[in-house]
N, C-alpha and C positions, 0 to 999 in steps of 0.2 A: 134148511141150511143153517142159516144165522139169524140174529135180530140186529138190528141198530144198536137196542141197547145192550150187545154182548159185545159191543167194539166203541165205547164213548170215544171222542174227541183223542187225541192224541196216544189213542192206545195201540196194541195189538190182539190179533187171536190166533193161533191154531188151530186148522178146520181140515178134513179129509173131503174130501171133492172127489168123488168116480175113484175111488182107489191111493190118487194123487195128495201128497201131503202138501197141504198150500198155507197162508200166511196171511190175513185179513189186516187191513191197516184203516185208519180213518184219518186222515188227516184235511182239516178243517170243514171237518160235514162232508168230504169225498171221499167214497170208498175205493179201496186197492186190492188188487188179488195177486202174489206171486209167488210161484216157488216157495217154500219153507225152507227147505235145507240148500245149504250156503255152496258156491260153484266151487270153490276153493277147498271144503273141508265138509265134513259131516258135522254139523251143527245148525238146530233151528234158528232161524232168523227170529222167529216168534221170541223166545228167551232171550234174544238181543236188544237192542237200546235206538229207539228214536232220536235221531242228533236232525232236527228241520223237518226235511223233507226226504232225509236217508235213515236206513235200517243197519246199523252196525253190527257185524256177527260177535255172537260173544267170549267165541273161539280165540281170532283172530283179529279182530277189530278192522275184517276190510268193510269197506261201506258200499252201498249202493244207494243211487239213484231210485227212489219209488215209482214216480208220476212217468220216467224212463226208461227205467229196470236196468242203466248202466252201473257197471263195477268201477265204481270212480276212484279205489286207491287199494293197491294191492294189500296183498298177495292175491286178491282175489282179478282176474282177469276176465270171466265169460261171464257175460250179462244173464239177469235173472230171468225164467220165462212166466210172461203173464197171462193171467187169466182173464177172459170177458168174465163183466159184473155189473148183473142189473137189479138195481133197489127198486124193488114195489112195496110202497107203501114201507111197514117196519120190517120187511123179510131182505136180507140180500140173498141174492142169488150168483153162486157163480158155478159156470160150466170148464172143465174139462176140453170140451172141445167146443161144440158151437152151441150158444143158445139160441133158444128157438124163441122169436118174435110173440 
């Protein structure tokens, strides 16, 4: 899937997951997995802008919540859907639908 170090500290990535185009985050040595393209508009979150702990599309400039996956200022209104994600060791791992223990 990924490394660690293709998502340093306060970046993003672009990643396809089972078909699904999702959206890697690291914010502060925690990883995040959701959605890439924006509920509001067709535009990668990944190409958008870290403002905290939110992903601002670069469309439109609505923000979401990461850690929640809430749309916290329009235009965008339906929340982002997340992905389970399990780091072993330098690999992240994220599943589609469930991962396996």
């Amino acid at each position: 899937m990924a490394s660690l170090g293709d998502v340093p500290d306060g970046q993003m990535l672009a990643v396809e997951v089972e078909g699904d185009a999702v959206c890697l985050y690291n914010l502060n040595g925690t990883i995040y997995a959701t959605q890439n393209v924006c509920t509001d508009e067709e535009a990668s979150l990944a190409e958008g802008y870290l403002v905290g702990d939110c992903v601002e599309c670069p469309l439109h400039q609505a923000l979401f919540h990461i850690p929640t996956r809430k749309a916290t200022s329009p235009p965008a209104t339906v929340d982002l859907r997340v992905y389970p994600v399990k780091v072993e060791g330098d690999t992240i791992r994220v599943c589609a639908h469930k991962c396996d223990a």
